[in-house]
C-alpha positions in Angstrom: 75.6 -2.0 49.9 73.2 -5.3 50.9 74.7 -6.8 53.9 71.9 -8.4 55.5 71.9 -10.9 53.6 72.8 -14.5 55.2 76.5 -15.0 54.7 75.4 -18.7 52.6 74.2 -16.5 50.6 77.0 -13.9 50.5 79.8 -16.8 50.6 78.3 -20.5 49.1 81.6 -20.9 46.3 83.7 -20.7 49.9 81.5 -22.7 52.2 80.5 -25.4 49.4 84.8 -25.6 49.4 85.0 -26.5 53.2 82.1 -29.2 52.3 83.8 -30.7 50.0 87.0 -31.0 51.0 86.2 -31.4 54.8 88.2 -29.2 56.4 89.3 -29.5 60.1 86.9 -27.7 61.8 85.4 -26.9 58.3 81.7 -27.1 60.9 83.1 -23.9 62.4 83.3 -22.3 58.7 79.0 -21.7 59.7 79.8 -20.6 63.2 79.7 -17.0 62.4 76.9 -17.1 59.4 74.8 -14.8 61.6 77.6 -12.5 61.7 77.9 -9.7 59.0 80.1 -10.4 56.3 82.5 -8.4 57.3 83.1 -10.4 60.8 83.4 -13.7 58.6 85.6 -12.3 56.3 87.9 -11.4 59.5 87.1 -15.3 60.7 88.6 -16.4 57.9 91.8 -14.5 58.1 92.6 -15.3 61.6 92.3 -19.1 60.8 93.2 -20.0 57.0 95.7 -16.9 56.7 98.7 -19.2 57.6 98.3 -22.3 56.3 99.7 -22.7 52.4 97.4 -24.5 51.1 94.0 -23.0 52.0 94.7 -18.7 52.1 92.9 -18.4 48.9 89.3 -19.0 50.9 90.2 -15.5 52.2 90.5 -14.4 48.5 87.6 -16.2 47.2 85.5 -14.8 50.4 86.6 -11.4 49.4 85.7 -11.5 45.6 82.1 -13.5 46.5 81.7 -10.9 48.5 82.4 -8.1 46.1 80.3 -9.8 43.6 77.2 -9.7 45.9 77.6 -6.2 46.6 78.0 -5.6 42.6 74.7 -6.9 42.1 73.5 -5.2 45.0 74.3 -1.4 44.0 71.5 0.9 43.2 73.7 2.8 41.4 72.9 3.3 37.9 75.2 3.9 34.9 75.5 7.1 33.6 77.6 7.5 30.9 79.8 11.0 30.2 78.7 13.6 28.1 82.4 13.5 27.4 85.5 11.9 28.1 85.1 8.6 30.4 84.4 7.4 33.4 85.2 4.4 35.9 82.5 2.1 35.6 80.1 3.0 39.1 79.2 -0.8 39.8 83.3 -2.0 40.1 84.9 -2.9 43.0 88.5 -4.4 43.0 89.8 -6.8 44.9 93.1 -7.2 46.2 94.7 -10.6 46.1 97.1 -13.2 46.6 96.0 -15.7 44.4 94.3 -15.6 41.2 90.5 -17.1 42.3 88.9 -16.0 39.0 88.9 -20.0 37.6 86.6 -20.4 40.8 83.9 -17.9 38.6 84.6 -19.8 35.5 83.8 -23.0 35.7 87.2 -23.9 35.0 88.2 -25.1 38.5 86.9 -28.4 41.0 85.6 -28.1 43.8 87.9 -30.6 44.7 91.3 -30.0 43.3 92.2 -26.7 45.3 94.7 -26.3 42.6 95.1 -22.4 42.4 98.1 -20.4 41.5 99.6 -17.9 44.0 99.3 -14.7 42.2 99.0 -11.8 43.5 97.3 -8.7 41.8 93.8 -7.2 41.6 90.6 -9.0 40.7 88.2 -6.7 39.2 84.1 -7.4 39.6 82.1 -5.5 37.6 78.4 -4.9 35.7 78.3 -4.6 32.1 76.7 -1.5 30.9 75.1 -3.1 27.9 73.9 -6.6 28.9 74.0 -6.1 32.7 75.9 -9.8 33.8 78.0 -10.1 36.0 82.1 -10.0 35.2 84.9 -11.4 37.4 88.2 -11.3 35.8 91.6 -10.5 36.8 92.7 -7.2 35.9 95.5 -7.1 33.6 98.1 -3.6 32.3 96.0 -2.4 30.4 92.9 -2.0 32.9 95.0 -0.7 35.6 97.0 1.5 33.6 92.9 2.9 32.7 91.5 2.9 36.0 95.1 5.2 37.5 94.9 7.5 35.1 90.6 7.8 35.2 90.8 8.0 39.0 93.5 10.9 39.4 92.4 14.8 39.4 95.0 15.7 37.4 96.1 12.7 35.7 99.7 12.1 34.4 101.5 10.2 32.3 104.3 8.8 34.0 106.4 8.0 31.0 103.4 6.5 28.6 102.6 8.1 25.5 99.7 9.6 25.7 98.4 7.3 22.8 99.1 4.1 25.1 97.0 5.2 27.9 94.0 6.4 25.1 94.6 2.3 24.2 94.5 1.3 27.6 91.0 3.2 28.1 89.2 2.1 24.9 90.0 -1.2 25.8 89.1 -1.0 29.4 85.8 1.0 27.8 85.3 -2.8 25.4 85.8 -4.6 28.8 82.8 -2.4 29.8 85.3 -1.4 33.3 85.1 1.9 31.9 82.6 4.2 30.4 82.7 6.3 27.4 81.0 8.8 26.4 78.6 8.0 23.3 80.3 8.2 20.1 78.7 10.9 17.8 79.3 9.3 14.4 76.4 7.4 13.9 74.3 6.9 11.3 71.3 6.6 12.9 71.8 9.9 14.1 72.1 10.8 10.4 68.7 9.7 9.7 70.6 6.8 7.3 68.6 3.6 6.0 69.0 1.0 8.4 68.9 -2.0 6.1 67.9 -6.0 6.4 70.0 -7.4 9.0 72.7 -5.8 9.4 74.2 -5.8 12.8 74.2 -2.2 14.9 78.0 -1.9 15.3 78.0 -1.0 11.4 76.1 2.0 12.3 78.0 3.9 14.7 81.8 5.0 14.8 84.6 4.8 17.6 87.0 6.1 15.7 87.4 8.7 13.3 90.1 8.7 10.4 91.9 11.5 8.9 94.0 10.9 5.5 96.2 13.6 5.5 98.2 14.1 2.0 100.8 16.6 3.1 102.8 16.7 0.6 101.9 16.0 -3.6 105.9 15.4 -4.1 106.4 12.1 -4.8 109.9 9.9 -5.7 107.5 7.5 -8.3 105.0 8.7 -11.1 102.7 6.0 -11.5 100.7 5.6 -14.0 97.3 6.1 -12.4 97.4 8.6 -10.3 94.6 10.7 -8.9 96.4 13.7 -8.7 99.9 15.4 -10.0 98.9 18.6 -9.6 101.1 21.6 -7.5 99.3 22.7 -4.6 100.7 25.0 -2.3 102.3 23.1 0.9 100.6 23.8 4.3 103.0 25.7 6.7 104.3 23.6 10.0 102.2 26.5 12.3 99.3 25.5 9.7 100.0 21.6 10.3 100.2 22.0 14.2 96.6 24.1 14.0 95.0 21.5 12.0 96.1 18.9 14.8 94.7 21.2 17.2 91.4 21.5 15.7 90.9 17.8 15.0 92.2 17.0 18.6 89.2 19.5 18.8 86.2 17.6 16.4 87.3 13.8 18.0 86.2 15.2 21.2 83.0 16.9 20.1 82.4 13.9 18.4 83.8 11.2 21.5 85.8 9.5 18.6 89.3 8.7 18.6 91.5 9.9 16.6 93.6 8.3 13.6 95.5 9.9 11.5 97.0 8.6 8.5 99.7 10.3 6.7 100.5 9.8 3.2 101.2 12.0 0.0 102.5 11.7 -2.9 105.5 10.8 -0.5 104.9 12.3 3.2 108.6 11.4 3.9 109.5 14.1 1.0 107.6 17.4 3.1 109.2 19.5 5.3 107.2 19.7 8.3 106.6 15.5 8.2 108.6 14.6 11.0 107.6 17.4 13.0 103.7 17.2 12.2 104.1 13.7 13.1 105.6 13.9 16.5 102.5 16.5 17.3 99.9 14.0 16.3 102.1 11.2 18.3 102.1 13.4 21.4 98.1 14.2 21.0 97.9 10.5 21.5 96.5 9.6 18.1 96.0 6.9 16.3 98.9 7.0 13.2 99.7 5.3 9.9 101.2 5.8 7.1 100.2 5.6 3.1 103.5 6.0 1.0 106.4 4.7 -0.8 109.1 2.0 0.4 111.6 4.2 2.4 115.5 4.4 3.5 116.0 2.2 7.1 117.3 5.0 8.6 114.1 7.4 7.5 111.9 4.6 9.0 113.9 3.9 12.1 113.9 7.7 13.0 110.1 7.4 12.6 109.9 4.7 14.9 112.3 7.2 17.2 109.5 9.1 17.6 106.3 6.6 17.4 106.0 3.3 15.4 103.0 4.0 13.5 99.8 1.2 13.9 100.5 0.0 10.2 103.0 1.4 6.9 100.8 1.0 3.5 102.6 0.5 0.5 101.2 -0.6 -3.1 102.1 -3.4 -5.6 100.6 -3.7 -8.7 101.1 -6.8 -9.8 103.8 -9.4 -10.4 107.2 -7.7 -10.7 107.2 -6.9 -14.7 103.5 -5.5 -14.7 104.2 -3.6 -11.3 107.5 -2.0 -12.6 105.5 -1.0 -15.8 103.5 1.4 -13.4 105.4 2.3 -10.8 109.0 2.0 -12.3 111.2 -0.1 -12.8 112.7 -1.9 -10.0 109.8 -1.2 -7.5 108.7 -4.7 -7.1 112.0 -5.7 -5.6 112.2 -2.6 -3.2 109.2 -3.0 -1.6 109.6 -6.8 -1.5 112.7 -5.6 0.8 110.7 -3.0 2.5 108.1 -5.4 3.7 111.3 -7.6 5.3 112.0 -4.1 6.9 109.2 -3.5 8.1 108.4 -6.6 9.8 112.1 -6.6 11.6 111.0 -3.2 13.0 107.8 -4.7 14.3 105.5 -2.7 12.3 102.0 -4.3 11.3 102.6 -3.8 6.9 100.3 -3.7 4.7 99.6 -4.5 0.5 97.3 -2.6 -1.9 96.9 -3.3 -5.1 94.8 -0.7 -7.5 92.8 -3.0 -9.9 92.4 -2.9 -13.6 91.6 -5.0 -16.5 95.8 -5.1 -16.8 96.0 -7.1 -13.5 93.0 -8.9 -12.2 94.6 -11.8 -13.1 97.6 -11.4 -11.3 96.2 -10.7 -7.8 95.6 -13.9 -6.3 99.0 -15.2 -7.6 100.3 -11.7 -6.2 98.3 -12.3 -2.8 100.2 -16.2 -2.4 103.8 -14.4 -2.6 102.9 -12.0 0.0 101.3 -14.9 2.2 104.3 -14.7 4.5 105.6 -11.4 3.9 103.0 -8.9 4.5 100.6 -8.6 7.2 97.7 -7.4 4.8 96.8 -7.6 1.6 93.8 -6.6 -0.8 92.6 -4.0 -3.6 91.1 -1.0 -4.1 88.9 -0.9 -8.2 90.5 2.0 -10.3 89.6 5.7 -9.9 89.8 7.0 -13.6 90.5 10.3 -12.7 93.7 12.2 -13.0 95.8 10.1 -15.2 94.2 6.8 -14.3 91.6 8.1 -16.8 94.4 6.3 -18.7 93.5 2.8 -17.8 90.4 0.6 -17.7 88.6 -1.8 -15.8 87.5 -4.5 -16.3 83.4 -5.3 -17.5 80.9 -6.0 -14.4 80.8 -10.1 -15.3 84.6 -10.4 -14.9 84.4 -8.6 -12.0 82.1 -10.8 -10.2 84.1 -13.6 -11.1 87.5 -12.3 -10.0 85.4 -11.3 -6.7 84.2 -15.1 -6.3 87.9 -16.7 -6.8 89.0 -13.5 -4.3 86.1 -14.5 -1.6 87.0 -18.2 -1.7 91.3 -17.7 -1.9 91.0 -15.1 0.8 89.6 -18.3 2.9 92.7 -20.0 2.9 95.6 -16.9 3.2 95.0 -14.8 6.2 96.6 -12.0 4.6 94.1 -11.2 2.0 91.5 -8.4 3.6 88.0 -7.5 2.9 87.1 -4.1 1.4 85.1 -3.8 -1.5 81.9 -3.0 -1.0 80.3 -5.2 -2.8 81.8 -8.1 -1.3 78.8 -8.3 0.6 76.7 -9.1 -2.3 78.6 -12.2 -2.3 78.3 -13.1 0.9 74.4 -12.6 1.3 74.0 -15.0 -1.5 76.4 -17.7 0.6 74.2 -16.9 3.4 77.4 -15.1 5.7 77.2 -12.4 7.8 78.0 -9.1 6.2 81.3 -7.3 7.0 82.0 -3.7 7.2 83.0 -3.1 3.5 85.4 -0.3 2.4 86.1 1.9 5.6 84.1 -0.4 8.1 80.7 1.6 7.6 80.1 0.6 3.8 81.5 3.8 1.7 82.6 5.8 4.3 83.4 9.5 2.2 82.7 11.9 5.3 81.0 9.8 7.4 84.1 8.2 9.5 86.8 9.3 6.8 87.9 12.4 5.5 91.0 13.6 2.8 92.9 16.6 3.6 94.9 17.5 1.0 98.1 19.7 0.7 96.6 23.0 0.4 93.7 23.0 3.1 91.7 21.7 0.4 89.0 18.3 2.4 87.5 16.0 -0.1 85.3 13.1 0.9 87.6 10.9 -1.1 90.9 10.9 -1.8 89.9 8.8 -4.7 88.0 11.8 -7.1 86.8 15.3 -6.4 84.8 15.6 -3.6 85.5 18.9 -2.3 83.2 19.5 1.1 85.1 22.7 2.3 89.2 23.7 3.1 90.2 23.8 6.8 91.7 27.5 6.3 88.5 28.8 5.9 86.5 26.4 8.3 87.1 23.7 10.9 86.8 20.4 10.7 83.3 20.4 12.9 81.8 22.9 10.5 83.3 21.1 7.1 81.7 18.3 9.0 77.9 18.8 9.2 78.0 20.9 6.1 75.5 20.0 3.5 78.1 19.0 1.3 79.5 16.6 3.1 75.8 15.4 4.3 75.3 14.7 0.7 78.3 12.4 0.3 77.6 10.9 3.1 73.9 9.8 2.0 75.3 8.4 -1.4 73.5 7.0 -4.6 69.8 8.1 -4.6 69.7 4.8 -5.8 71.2 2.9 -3.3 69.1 4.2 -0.7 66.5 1.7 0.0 68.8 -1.7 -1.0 69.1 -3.7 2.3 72.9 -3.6 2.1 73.2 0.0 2.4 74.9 0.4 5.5 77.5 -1.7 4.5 77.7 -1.0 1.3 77.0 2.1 -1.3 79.4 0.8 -4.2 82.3 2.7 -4.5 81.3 6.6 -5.8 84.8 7.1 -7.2 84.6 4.4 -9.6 80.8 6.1 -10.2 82.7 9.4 -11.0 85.1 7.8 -13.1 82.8 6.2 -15.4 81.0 9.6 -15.9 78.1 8.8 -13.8 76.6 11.1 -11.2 77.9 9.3 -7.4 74.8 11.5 -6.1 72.2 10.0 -8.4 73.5 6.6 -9.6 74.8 3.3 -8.2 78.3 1.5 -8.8 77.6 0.4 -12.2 79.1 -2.7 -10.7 76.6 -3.7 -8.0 75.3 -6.9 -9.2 72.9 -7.5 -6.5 69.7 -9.4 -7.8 71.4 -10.3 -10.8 
């Protein structure tokens, strides 16, 4: 640590305060400015640390002075191979008052107006853009820092899953540092595109859909897939927790895991699969049917999951024609369920040449009753080969009238792809398209099915490998998956690629080779 420094230089937010506001004997405030810091600091205690109005210069001293040793460290930042680490240029402050609006512009010189508040004041260096941070450290960064500075960390009655929270946020802060995340792209050798920021190209988190069950208490008319597989044993289940516990850390991703079906409430081993994954401290959802309030309270015994996905689709007659009758209303009540349970709902709608016209007024009704709303384009596979979609031109225009409503109702959610064709041409930003990354099939997204069977899409056959014969880290950087991962030949050198890729089961669906050709509803440059 610098120390030599004059203490003007150490101290001028605290001296420039005596100035001001002339404090009695505010001339001996520079007595001791020859002295190290260390003796004014203990200056300032003997004579400000019993009067009311002025002990915060003994704060403010202390967190100038951290902040000049902070930019003074010749430490360097190393980041983890794995795991994370406390960031090497913090130092935390203990105090009695919160000083912080001193560092923010937010306070005069004059007013001395500071709330008595004591805590910790944390002083950091970003990793990334190397300024300075002062900020008063909340739960969440102290709940990071306890468990990264113990030897043999514990839990102390968090879930496991609150303190991973607590130290991916405290790793955004840049307090903490995380190992680099694995998922990349650009590791991939992928296109980089025109424009298109760098967070699109690497992962933090990677998401398994895990269809545990192919029972199901509807029989809608477009599903993907009725057929019997073979249910995975619980011993199976707990394994394939294990082993993606396993990939997350050899790829420094988190976790999420989202459970769905058919019905995941109808398998056995659902409850018990899902307290594993709860106590491995991932990431959960859910992708099902409108449930009992006692099914969904003893889920929320164990863990309330980070959001429940249910599907509409349509206004109440057309929705009841595919999903049966009296759907509409259920989940309508499901949604008021949901939201008294505290439990982030959301809305998709599978669209079709049937509906298109009924999603914005659909998207209006569920203004204030769902938390998230938007649409996936028809697979037709399984016995959505059934149904049809609309032609490319009413597409775009459904898209337009989508773009420009979803302005005005919060709930209604970006995710098709080609969204960002639209919003090159009105000269926005892009935004991550289907899974966040563009068309995400075994890049940041896989689909386990029943059987041990992983697809790169839940959506049409995409088989890459089944987790009884291989783990997830082999299925992984197989060539199969490498080749869904790269996408349309086509699509390759387009400057929206990394957020885009068109959608290769509606490719499939249409007969078309995902591998070869582009979503034959990409209307870019038309």
């Amino acid at each position: 640590m610098a120390t030599a420094a004059p203490v003007e230089k150490i101290f001028p937010l605290t001296l420039m305060y005596g100035e001001v506001n002339g404090i009695q004997s505010g001339s001996q405030i520079r007595q001791p400015s020859g002295a190290s810091p260390e003796i004014f600091l203990d200056y300032l205690r003997c004579n400000f640390s019993c009067s009311s109005s002025l002990a915060f210069l003994i704060d403010l001293a202390s967190v100038e002075y951290a902040c000049w040793n902070v930019e003074h460290m010749e430490k360097e930042f190393g980041r983890p191979s794995h795991g994370a680490i406390i960031n090497p240029l913090l130092q935390i402050v203990p105090v009695k008052n919160d000083v912080t609006p001193f560092f923010k512009e937010q306070i005069s010189l004059q007013s001395g107006s500071i709330e008595k508040e004591e805590g910790w004041i944390l002083v950091w260096k970003g990793p990334e853009s190397g300024k300075l941070y002062v900020e008063k450290a909340d739960e969440q960064m102290l709940l990071a820092l306890k468990f990264l500075s113990e030897d043999e960390p514990e839990l102390q009655g968090y879930r496991l899953r609150v303190v991973n929270q607590a130290v991916d946020y405290a790793a955004r802060k840049g307090v903490v540092l995380k190992a680099p995340y694995l998922v990349s792209r650009t590791l991939q050798g992928f296109p980089e595109g025109e424009n298109i920021p760098k967070r699109y190209c690497t992962a933090s988190a990677f998401t398994l859909q895990w269809h545990i069950t192919n029972a199901c208490d509807l029989h809608c008319k477009h599903c993907y897939d009725r057929e019997k597989r073979s249910p995975l044993t619980v011993d199976q289940g707990l394994w394939i927790i294990d082993d993606f516990e396993r990939f997350c850390r050899e790829k420094n991703v988190r976790g999420h895991i989202c459970f769905s079906g058919g019905n995941p409430f109808m398998s056995p081993h659902f409850f018990s699969l899902y307290a594993s994954t709860i106590d491995k401290g991932f990431q959960t959802s859910l992708l099902g049917n409108a449930v009992a309030a006692d099914a969904l309270q003893y889920l929320c015994d164990i863990g309330s999951p980070e959001y429940f996905q249910v599907s509409l689709e349509g206004l109440e007659s057309h929705n009841d024609c595919i999903r049966g009758q009296g759907y509409y209303r259920k989940v309508m009540g499901f949604l008021d369920l949901l939201r008294e349970k505290e439990i982030s709902s959301a809305v998709m709608l599978t669209l079709t040449d049937a509906n298109i016209d009924q999603v914005l007024p659909l998207a209006e009704i569920l203004r204030h009753k769902a938390d998230y709303f938007t649409f996936n384009r028809l697979s037709q596979v399984g016995e959505g080969a059934g149904l049809s979609l609309p032609d490319r031109d009413a597409y775009r225009r459904f898209l337009e009238k989508y773009v420009t409503a979803a302005v005005d109702n919060p709930v209604m959610g970006l995710k098709d792809n080609l969204i960002n064709i639209l919003r090159e041409q009105r000269g926005l930003s892009p935004f991550g398209g289907c899974t966040g990354f563009g068309c995400g099939a075994a890049f940041n997204f896989v689909a386990l099915l029943p059987d041990g069977e992983v697809h790169a899409c839940r959506k049409f056959p995409s088989f890459i490998g089944n987790i009884l014969q291989k783990d997830f880290l082999t299925i992984y950087e197989s060539s199969e998956a490498q080749r869904y991962r790269n996408g349309p030949e086509t699509c390759r050198a387009c400057r929206l690629r990394p957020v885009c890729g068109g959608c290769m089961a509606v490719v499939h669906g249409m007969g078309l080779d995902p591998f070869k050709e582009k979503d034959p509803f990409c209307f870019i440059g038309a």
